[in-house]
N, CA and C of each residue as an Amber inpcrd file, in Angstrom:
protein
   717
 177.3140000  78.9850000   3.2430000 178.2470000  77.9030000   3.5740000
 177.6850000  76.9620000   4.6430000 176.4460000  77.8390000   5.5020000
 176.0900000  76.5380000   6.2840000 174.6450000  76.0820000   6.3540000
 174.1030000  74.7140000   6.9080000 172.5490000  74.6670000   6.6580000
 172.1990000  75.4550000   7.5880000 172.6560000  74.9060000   8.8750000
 172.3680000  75.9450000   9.8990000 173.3010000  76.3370000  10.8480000
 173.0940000  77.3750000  11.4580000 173.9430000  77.5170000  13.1520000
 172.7680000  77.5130000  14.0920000 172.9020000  77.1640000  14.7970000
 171.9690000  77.1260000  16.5110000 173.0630000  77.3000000  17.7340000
 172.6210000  78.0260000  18.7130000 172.7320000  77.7100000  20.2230000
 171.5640000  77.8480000  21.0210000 172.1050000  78.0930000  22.0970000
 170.9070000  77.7390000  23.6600000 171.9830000  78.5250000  23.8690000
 173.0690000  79.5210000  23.8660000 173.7440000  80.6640000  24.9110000
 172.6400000  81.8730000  24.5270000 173.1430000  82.3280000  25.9530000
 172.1930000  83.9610000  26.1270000 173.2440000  84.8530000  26.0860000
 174.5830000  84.2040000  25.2360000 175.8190000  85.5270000  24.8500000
 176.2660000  85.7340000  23.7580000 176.0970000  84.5700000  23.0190000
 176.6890000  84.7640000  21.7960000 175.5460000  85.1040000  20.6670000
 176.4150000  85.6390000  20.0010000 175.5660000  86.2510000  18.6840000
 176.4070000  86.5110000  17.3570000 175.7020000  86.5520000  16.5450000
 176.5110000  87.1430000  15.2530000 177.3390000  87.6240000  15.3350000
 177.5460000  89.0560000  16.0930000 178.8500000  89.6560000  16.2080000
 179.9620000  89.1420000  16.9580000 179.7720000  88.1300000  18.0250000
 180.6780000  87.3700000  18.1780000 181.5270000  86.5240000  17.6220000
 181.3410000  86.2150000  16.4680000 182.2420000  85.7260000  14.9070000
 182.4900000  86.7770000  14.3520000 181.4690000  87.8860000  14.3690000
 182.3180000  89.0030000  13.3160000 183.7730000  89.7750000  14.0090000
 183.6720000  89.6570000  15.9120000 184.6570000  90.0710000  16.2630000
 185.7250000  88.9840000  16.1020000 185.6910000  88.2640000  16.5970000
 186.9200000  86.9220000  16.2170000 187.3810000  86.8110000  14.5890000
 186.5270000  87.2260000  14.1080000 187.2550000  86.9580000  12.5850000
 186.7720000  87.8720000  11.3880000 186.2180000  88.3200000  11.4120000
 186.1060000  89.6990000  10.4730000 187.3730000  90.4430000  10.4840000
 187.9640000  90.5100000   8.8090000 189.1190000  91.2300000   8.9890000
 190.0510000  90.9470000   9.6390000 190.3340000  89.6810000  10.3140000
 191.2600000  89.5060000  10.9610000 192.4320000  88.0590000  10.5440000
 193.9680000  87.7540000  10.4090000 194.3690000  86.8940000  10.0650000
 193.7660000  85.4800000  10.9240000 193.6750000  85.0850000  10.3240000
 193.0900000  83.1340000  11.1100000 193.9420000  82.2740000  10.3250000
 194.1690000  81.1440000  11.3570000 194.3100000  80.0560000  11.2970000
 194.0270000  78.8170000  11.4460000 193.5030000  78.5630000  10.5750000
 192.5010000  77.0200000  10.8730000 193.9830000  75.4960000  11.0860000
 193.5000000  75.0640000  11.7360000 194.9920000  73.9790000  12.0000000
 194.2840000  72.6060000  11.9940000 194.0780000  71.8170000  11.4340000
 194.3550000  70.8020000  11.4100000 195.3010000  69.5690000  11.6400000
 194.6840000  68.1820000  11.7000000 195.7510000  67.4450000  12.5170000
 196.9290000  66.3630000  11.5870000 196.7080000  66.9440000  10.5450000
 197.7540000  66.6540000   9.7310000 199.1240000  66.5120000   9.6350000
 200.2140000  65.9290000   9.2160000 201.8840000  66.2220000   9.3280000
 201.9840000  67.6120000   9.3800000 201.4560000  68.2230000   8.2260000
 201.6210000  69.6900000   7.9590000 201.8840000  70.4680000   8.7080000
 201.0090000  70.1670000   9.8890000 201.1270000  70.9720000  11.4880000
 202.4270000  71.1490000  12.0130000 203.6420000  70.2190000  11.7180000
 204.2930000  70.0290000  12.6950000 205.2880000  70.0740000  11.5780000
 205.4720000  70.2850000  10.6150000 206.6800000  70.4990000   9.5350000
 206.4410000  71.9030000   9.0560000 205.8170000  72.5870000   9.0000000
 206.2260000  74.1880000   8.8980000 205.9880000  74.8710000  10.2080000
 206.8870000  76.4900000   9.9160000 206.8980000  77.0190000  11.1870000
 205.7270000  78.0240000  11.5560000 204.7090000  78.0140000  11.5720000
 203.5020000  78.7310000  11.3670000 203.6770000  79.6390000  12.1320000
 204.1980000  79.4960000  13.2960000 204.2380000  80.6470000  14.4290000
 204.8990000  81.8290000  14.2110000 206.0200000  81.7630000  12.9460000
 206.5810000  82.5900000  12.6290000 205.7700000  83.7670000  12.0150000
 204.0390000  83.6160000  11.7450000 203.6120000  84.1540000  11.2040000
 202.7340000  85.3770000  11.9550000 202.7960000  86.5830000  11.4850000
 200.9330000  87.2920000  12.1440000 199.8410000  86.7440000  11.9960000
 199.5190000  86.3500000  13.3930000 198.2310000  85.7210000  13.6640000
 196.8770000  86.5160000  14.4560000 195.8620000  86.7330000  14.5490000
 194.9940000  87.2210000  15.3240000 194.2610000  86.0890000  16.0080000
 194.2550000  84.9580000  15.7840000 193.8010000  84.1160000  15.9640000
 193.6910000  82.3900000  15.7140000 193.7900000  81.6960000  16.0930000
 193.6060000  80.4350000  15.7200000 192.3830000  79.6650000  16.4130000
 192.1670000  78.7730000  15.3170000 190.7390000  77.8670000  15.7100000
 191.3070000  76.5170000  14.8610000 190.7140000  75.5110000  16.0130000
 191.4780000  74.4270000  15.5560000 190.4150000  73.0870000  15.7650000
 190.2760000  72.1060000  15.6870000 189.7940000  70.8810000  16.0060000
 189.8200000  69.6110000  17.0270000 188.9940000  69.0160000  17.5880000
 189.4070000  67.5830000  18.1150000 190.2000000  67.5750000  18.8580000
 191.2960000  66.8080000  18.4090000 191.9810000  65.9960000  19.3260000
 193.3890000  66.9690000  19.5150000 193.2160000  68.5820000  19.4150000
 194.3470000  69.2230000  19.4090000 194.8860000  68.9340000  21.0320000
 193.5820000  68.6430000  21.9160000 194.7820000  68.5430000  23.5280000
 195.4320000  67.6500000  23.8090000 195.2060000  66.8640000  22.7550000
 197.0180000  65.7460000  23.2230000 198.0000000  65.8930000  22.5120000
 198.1180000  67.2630000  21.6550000 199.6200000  67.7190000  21.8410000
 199.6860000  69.0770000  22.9810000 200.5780000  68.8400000  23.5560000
 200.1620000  70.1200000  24.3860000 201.2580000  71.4990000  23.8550000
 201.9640000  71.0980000  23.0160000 202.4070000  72.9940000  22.7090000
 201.3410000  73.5440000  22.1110000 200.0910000  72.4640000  21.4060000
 198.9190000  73.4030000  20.5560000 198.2490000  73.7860000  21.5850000
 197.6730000  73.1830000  22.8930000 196.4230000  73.5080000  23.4580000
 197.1880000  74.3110000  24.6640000 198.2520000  74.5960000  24.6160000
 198.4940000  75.5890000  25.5400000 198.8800000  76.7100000  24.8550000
 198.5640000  77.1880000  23.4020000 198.5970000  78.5260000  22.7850000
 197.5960000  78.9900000  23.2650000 198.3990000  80.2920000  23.1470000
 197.4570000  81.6220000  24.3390000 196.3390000  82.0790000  23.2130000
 196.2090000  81.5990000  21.7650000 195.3090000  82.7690000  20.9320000
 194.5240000  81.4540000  19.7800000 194.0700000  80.7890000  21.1490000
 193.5880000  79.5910000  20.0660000 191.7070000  80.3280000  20.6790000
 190.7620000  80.8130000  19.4430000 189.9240000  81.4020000  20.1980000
 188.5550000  80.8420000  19.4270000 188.5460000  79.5300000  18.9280000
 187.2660000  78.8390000  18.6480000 188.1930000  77.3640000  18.6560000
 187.0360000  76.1620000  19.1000000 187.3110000  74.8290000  18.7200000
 185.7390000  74.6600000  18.2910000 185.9900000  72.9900000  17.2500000
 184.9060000  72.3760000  16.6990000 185.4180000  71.0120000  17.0740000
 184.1810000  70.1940000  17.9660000 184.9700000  68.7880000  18.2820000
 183.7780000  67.7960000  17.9760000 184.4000000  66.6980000  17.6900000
 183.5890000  65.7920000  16.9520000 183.2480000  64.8380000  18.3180000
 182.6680000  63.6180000  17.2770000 181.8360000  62.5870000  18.0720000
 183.1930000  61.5090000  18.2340000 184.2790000  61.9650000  18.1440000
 184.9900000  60.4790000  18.4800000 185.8150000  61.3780000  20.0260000
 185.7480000  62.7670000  20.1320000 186.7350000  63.0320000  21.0600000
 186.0950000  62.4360000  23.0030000 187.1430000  62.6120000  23.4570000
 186.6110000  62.3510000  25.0410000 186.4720000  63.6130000  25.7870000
 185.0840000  63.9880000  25.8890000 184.8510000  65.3190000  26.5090000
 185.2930000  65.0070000  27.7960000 185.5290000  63.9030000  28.7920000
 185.8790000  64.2190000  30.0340000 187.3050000  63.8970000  29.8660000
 188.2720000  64.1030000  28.5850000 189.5500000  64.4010000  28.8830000
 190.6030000  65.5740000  29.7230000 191.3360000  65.2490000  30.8850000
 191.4100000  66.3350000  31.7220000 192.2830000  67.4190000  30.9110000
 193.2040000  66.8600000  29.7420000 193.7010000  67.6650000  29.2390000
 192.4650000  69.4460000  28.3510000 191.7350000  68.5660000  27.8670000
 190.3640000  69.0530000  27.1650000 189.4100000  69.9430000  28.5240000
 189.5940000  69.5780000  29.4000000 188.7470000  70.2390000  30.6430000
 189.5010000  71.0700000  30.8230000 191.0210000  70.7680000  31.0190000
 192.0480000  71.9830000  31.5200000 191.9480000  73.1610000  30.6980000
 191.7800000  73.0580000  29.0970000 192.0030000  74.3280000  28.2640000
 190.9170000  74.8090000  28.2470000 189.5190000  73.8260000  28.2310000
 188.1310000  74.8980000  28.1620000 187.9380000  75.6050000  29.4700000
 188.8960000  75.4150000  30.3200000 188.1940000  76.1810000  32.2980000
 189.0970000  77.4410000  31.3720000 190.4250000  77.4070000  31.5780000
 191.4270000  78.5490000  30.9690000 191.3950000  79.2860000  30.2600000
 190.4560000  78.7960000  29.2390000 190.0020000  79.5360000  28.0190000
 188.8560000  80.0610000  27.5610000 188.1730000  81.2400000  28.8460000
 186.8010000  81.0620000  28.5850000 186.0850000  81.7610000  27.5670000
 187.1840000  82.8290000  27.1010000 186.2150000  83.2350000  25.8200000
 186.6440000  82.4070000  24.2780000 187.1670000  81.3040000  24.5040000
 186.6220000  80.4440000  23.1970000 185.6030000  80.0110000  23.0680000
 184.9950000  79.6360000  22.0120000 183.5880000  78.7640000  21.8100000
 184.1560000  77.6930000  20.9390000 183.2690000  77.4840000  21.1790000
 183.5280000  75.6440000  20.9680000 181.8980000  75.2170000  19.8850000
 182.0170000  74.4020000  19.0640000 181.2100000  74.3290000  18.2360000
 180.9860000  72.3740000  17.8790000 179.6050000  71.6540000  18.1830000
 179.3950000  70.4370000  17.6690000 178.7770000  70.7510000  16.3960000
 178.7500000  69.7180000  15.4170000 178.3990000  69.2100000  14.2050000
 177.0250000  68.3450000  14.3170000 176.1710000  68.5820000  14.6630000
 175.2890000  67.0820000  15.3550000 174.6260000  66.5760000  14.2820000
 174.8140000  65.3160000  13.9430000 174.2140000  64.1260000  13.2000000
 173.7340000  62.8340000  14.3270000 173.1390000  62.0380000  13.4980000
 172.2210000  61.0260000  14.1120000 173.9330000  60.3970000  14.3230000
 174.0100000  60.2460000  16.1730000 175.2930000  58.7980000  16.5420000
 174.9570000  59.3180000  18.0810000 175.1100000  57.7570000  18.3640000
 175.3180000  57.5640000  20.3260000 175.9100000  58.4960000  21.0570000
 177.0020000  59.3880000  20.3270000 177.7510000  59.8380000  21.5390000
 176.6470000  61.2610000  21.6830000 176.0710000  61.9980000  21.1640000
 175.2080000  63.3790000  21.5440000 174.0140000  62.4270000  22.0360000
 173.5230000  61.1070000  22.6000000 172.9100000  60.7100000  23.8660000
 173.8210000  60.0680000  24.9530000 174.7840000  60.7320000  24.9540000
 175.4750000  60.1930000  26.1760000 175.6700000  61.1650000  27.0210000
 175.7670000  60.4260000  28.6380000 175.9310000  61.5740000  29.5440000
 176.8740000  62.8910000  29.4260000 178.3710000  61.8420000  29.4390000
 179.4550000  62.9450000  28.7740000 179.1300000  64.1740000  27.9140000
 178.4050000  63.5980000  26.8210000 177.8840000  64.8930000  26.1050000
 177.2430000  65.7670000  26.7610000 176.1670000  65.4520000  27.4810000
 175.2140000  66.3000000  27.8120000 175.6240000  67.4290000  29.1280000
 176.0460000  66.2250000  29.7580000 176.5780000  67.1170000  30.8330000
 178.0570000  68.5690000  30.0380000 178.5800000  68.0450000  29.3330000
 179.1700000  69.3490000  29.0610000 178.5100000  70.0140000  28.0010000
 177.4580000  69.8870000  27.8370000 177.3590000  70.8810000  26.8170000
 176.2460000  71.7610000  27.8640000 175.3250000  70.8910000  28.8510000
 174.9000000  72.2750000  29.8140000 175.9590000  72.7950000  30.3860000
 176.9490000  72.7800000  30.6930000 178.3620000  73.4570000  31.5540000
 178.6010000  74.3360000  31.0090000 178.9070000  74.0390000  29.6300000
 179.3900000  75.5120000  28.7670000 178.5400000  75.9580000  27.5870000
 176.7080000  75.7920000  28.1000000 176.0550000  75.8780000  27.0770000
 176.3670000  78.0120000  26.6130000 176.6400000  78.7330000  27.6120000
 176.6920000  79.4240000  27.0390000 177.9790000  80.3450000  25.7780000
 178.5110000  78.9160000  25.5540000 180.4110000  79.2430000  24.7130000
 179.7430000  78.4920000  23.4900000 178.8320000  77.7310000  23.6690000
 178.3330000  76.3730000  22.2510000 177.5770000  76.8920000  21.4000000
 178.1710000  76.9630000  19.8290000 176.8590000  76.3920000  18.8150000
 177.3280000  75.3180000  18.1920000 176.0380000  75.0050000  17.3380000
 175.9030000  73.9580000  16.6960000 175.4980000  74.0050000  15.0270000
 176.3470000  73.4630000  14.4350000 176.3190000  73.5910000  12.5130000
 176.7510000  72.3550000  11.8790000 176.1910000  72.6160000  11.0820000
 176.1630000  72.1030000   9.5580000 176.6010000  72.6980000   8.3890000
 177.5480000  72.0410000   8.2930000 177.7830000  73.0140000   6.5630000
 177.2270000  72.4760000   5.0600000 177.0590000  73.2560000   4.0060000
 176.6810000  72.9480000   2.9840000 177.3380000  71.8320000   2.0370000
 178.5090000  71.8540000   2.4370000 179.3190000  71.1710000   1.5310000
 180.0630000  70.1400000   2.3660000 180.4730000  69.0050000   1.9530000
 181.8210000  68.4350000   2.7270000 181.9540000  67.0390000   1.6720000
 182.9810000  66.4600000   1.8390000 183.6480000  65.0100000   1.1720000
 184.2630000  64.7190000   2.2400000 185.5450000  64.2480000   2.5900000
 186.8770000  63.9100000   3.1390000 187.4080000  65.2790000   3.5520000
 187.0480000  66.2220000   3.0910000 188.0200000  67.2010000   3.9670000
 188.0030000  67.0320000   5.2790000 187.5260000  66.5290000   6.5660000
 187.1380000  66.6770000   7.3760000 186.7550000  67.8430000   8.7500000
 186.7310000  67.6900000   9.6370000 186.0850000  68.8300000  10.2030000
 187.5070000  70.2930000  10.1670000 187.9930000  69.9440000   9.8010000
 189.3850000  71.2560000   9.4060000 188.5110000  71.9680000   8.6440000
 188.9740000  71.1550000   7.1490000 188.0860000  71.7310000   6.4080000
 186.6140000  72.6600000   6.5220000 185.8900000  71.8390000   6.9280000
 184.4540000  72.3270000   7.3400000 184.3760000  73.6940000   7.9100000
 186.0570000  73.3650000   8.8490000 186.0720000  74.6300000   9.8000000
 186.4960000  75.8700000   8.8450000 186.9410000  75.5350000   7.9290000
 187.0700000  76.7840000   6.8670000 185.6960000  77.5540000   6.8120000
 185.1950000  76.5870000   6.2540000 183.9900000  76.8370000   5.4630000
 183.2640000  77.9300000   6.4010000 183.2570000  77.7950000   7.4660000
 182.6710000  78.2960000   9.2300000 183.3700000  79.7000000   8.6500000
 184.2420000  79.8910000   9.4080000 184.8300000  80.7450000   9.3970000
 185.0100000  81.5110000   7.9070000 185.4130000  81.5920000   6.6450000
 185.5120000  82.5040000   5.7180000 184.3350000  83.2150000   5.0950000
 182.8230000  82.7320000   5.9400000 181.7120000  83.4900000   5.6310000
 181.6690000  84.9160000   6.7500000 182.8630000  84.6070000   7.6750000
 182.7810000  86.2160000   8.4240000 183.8060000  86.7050000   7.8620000
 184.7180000  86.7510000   6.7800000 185.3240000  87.8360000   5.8830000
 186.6720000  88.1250000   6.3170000 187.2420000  86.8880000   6.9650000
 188.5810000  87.3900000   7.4290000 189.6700000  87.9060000   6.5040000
 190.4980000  88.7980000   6.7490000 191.5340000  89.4200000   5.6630000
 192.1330000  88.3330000   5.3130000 192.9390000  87.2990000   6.1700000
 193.7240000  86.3040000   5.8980000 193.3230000  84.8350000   6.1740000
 193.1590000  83.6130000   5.3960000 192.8060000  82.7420000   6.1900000
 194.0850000  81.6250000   5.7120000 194.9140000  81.3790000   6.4960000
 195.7810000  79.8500000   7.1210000 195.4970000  79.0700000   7.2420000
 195.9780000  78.0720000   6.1330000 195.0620000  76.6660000   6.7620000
 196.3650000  75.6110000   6.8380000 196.7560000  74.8640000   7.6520000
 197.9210000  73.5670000   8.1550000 196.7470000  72.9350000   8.5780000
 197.9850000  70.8980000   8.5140000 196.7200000  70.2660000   8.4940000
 195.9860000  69.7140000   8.5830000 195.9080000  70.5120000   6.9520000
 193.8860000  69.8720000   6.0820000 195.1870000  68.9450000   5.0440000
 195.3030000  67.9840000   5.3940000 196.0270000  67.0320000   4.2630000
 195.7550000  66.1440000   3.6580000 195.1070000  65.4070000   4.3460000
 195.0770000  63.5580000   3.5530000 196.0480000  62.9550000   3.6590000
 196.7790000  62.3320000   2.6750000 197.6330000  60.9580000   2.7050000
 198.3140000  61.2110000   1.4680000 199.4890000  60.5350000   0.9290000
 200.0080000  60.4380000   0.0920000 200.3620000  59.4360000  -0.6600000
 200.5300000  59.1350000  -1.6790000 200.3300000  58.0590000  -2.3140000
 200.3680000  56.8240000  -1.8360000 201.5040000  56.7980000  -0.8910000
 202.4880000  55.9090000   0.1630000 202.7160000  56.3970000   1.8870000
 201.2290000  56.1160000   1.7370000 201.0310000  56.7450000   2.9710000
 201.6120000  56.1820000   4.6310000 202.5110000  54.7060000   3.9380000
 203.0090000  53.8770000   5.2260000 204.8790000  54.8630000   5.5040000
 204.6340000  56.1150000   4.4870000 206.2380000  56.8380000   4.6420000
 205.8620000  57.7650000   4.8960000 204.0410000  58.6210000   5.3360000
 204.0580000  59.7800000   5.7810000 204.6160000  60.1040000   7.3240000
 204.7110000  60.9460000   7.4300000 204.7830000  61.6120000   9.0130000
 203.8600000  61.6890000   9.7680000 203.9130000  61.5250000  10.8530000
 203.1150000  61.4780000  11.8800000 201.9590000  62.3510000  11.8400000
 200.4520000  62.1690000  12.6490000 199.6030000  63.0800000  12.6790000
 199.6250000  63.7910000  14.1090000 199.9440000  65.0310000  13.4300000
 200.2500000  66.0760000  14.1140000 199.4900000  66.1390000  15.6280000
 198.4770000  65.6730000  16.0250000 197.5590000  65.9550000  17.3900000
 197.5510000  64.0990000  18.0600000 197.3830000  63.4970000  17.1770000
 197.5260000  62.0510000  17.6860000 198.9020000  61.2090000  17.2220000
 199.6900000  61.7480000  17.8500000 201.3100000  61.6550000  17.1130000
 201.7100000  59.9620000  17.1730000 200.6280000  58.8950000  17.7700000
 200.6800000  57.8760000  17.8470000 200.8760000  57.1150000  15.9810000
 199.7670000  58.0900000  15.3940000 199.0980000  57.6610000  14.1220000
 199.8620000  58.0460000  13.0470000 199.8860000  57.6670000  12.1700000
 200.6030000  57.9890000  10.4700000 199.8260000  58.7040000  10.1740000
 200.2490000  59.9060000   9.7880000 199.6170000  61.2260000   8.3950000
 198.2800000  61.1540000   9.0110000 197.2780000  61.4740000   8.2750000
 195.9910000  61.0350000   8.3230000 195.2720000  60.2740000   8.5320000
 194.3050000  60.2120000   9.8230000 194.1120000  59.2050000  11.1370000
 192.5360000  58.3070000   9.7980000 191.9310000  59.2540000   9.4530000
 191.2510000  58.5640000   8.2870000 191.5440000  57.5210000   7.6770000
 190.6550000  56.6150000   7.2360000 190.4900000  55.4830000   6.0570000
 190.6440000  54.9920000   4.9210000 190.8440000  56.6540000   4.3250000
 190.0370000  56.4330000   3.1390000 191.2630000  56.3680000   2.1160000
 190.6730000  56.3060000   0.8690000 192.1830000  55.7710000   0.0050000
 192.6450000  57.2190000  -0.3270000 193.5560000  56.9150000  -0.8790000
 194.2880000  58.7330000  -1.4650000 194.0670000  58.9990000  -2.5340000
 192.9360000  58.3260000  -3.4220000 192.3200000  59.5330000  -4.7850000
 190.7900000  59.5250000  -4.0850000 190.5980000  59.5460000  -3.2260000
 189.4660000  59.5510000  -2.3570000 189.8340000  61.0810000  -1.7510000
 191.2410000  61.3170000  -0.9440000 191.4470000  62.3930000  -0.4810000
 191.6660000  63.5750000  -1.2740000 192.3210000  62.9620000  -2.3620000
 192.8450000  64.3900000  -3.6280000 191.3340000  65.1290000  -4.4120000
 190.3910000  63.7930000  -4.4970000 189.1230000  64.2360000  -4.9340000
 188.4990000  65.5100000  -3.9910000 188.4590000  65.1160000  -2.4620000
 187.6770000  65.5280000  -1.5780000 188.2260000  67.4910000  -1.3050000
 190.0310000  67.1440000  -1.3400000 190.7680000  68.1250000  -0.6320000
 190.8910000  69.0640000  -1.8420000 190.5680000  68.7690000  -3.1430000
 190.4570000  69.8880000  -4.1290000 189.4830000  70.4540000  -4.4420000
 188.3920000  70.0180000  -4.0790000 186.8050000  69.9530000  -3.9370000
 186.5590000  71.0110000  -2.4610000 187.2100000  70.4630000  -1.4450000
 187.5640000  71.9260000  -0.7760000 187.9190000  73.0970000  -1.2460000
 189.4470000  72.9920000  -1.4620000 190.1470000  74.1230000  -2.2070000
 189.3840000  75.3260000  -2.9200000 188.5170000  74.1350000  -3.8060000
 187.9930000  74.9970000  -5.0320000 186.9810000  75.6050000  -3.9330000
 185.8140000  75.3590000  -3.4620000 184.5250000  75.8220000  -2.8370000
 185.2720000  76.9860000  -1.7340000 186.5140000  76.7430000  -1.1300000
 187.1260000  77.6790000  -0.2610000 187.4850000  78.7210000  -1.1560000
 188.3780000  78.8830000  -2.3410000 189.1590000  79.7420000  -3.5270000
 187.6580000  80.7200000  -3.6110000 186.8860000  79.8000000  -4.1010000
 185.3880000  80.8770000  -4.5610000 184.5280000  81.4740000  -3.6770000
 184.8030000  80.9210000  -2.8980000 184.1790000  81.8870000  -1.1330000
 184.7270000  83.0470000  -0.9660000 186.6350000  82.6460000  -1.4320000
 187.2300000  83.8550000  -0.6810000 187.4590000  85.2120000  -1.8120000
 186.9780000  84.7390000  -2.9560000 186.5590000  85.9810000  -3.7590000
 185.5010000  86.9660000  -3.8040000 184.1510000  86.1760000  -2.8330000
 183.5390000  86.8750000  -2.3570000 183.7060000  87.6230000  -1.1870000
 184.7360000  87.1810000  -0.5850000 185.0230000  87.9050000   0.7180000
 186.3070000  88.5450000   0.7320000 186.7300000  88.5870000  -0.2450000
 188.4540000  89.3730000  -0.2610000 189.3660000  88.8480000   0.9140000
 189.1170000  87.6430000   0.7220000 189.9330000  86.7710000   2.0220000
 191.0430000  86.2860000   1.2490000 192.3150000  86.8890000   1.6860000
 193.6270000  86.1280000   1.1460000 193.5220000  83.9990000   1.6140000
 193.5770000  83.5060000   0.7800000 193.9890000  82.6320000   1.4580000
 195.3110000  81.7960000   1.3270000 195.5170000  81.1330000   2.0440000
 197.4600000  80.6430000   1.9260000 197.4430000  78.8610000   2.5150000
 197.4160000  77.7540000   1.8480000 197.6830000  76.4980000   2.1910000
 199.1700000  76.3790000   2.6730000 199.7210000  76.5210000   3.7070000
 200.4410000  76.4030000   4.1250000 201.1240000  74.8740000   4.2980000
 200.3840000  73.7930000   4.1200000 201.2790000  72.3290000   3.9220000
 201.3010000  72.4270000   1.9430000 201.4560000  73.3720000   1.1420000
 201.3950000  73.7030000  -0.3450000 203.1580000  72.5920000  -0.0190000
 202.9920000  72.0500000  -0.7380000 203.9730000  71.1240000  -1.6180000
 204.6490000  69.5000000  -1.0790000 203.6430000  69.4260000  -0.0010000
 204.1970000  68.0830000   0.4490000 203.6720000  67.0530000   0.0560000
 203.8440000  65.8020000  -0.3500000 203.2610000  64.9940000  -1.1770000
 202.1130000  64.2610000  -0.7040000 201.7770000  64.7730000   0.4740000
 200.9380000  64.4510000   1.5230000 199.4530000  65.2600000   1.5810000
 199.8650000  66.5740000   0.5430000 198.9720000  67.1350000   1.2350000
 198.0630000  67.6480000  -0.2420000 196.8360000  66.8710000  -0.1200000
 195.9970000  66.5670000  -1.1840000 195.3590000  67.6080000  -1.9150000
 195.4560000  69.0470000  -1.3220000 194.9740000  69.8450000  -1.8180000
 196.0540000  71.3040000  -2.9080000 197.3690000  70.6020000  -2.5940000
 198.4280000  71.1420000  -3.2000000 198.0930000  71.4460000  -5.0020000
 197.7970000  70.6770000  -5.4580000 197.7480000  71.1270000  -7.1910000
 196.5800000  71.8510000  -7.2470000 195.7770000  71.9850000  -6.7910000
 194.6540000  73.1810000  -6.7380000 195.3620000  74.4340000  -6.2900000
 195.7710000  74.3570000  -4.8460000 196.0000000  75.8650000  -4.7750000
 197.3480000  76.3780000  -4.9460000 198.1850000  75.8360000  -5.5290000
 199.2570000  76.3090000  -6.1950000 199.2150000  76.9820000  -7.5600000
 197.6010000  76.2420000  -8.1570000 197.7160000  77.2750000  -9.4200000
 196.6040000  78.4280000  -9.5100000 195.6910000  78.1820000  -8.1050000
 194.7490000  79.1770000  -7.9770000 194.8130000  80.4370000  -6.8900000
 195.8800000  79.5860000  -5.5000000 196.3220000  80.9820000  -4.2230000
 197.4020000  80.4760000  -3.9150000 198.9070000  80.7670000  -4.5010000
 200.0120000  79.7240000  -4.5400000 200.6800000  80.7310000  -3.3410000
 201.3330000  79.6360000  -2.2820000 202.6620000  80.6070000  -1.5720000
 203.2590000  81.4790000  -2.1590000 203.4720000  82.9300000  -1.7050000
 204.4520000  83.4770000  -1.9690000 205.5960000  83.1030000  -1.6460000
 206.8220000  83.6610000  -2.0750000 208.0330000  83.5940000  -1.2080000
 208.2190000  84.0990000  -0.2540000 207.9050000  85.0880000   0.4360000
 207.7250000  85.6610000   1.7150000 207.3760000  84.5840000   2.4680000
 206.3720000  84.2140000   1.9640000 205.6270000  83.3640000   3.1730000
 206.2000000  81.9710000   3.2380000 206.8430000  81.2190000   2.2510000
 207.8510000  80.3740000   1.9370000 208.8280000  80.4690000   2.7280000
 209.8210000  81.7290000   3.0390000 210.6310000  81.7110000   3.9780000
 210.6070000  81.4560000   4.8210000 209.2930000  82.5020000   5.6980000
 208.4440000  82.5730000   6.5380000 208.9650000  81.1710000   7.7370000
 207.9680000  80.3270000   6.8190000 207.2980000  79.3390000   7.4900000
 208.3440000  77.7260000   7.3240000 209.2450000  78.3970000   6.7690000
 210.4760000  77.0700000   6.4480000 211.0350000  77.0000000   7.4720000
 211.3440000  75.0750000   8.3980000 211.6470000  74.8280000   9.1810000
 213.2770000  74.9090000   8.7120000
């Protein structure tokens, strides 16, 4: 699932993903409506790992069991909200994506990534479209074999995307803070689905789309007919 992983820590290692998520329920969260219209918390969790711009909502970045982030090139590493949860939170790791762009030669960058070089790696995954780094973050995570993997969201847009709901981490923005058109997203987010569905048969990883039926959320007709909600979990998670 990935080209590569790298760090520069003298702590982390392989088994440091196999303890965080081997066998264990996860939740990948994305910054989608999805996030904020089901009740996820209602659920058994061992863990959550999430993305970006989760510290400007603060009921997400002040969960006590959020225990990996992956942050991109648009976030503000000297955000104090973002400083406050990485001092607090020291056994999360935190993970860049690095491609050719300005911000991994900027000071900001550099200086935090020697600060907490020993919490950092760095990847690439094999696959990606539009899912964005949610997605990706699947991909990360279901090669260490978790029993359960949760995903809220990973959405896209909906047909009529000027009537979606808010995005869940930048609550300023409509649905999906992205560009792109919405058979752009349904292409990308089933194209996930599928490459996630066939991962997790190799790994006996339940998996469960938890934004499954909102018209928003692009990866719904894939996994409704390939890892559909139960009703349990339907109840579950109904606001």
């Amino acid at each position: 699932m990935l080209k590569f992983l790298e760090t520069k820590s003298s702590t982390i290692t392989e088994e440091t993903f196999i303890s965080k998520f081997t066998n264990k329920r996860i939740l990948v969260m994305g910054s989608g409506p999805s996030g904020n219209l089901v009740n996820w918390r209602k659920l058994e969790i061992d863990g959550i790992v999430t993305t970006s711009f989760f510290y400007l909502n603060d009921s997400i970045r002040n969960l006590p069991n959020i225990v990996h982030i992956t942050l991109t090139d648009l976030v503000d590493l000297e955000h104090p909200n973002l400083i406050e949860f990485v001092e607090k939170n020291n056994k999360c790791t935190i993970a860049f994506e690095p491609k050719p762009h300005p911000f991994y030669e900027t000071r900001a960058y550099k200086e935090f990534i020697e600060k907490y070089k020993d919490r950092i790696i760095y990847y690439n995954t094999l696959y990606g479209l539009k899912e964005g780094v949610a997605g990706r973050l699947c991909y990360f995570v279901i090669q260490y074999s978790p029993k359960c993997l949760y995903y809220v969201g990973i959405d896209g847009k909906s047909a009529n995307p000027e009537n979606d709901p808010h995005n869940a981490f930048r609550t300023q923005l409509k649905g999906d803070a992205d560009g792109y058109n919405q058979r752009e997203f349904v292409e990308s987010h089933r194209y996930f689905a599928n490459i996630l569905y066939n991962a997790s048969l190799q790994t006996n990883t339940k998996l469960y789309n938890l934004g499954e039926g909102f018209d928003f959320n692009c990866s719904t007709s894939y996994s409704k007919q390939y890892f559909p909600l139960n009703q349990e979990i339907k109840q579950q998670i109904k606001l």
